[in-house]
N, C-alpha and C positions, 0 to 999 in steps of 0.2 A: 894830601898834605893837610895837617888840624892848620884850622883857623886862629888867630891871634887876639883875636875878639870873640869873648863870650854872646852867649847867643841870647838877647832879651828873653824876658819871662814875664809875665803877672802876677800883680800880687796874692792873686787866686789861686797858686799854684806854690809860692812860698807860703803861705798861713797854711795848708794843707802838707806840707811837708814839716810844721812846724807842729801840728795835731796830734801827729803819733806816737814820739818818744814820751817815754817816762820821767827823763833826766836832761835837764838842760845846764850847761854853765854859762854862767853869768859874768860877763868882765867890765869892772867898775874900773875906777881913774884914784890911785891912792892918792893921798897930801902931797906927794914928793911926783906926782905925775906917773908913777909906775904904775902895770897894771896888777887888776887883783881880783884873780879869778875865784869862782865859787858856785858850785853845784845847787841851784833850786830846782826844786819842783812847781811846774804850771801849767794852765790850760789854755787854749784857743777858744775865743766865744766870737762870733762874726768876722770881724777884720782885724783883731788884737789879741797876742800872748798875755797874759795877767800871771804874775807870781807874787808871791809874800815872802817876809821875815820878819824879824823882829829889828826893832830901831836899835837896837842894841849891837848888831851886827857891826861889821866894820862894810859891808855892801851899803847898806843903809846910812849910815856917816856919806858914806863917801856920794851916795847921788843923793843925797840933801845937798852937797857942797858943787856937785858939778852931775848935772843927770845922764849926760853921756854916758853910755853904756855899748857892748854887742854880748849878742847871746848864740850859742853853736849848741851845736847838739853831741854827741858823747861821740860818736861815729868817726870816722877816719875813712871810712871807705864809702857814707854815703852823709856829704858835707852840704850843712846850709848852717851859714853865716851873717849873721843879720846885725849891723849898727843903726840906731838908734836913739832915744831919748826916754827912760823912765819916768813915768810920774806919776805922784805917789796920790793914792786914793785915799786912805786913811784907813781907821779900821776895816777889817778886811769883814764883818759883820754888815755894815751899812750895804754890802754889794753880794745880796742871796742871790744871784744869778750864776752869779761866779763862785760861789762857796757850794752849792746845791753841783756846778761843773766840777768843781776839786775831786765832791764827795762821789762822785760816779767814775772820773778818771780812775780816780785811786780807791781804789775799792778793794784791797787784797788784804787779810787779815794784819792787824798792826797798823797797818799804813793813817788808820784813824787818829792814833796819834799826835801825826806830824803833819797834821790841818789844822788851820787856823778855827772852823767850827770846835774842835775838842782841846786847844792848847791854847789859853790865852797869854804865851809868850809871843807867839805870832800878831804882831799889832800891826802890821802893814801890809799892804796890798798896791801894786805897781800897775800900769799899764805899759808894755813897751808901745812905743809909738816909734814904728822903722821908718827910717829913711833910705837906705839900701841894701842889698841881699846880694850874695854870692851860694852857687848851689852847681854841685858836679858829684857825680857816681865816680871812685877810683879803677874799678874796671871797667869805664869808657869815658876816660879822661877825656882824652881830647876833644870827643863828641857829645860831651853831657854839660858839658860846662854853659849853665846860666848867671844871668845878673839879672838884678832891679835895682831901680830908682823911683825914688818919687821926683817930678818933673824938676823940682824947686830944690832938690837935695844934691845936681850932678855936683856940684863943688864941695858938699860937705867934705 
């Protein structure tokens, strides 16, 4: 009989399932409270997803105004769902750790483009900062399904 309660995890285990995709969406909080989903690309550097855009975005309006956010991954069959807090680092140049990580993820011919090193429309750079995570494989539903929390986050 599956269980009703998802089975703890670490966050060592969610930042490493967040390492590997190419493609993540992004769900920001519009003006009217609706959400408002959007495809970035990002990397993993220790304990934090980092992604960019440009302020000009409607992503970017929007967590200037409220940074709440969750980010998932493109998958459907293998789900990790993580809410959140953005915050914004500023040019995304002052942070060559993380520009120097962009340029090795994405590394496939073109893809240079659409990095903030080579497009100075990209003027921001984000850190999510999670608060809890949701993670489960759809062929072993019932048995794969994790959560996290940070200790201070159960009521968010």
């Amino acid at each position: 009989m599956p269980s009703d309660e998802p089975t703890a995890t670490t966050w060592s285990e969610v930042i490493a399932e967040l390492a590997r995709p190419r493609n993540y969406w992004l769900n920001t909080i519009n003006l009217d409270s609706s959400p408002h989903p959007s495809p970035v690309w990002g990397v993993t550097l220790g304990e934090h997803l980092y992604f960019y855009t440009s302020r000009l975005t409607v992503k970017s309006r929007n967590l200037t105004r409220d940074a709440r956010a969750a980010v998932h991954l493109e998958s459907a069959e293998d789900v990790v769902i993580v809410h959140g807090r953005a915050v914004d680092l500023g040019e995304p140049s002052r942070s060559s750790e993380v520009m120097n990580a962009l340029s090795e993820k994405y590394d496939e011919p073109g893809d240079s483009d659409y990095l903030p090193s080579s497009n100075a429309s990209y003027d921001v750079l984000y850190r999510f900062d999670a608060h809890r995570a949701l993670l489960w494989r759809l062929a072993d539903f019932d048995s794969s399904q994790r959560r996290w929390a940070m200790p201070s986050a159960e009521g968010m």
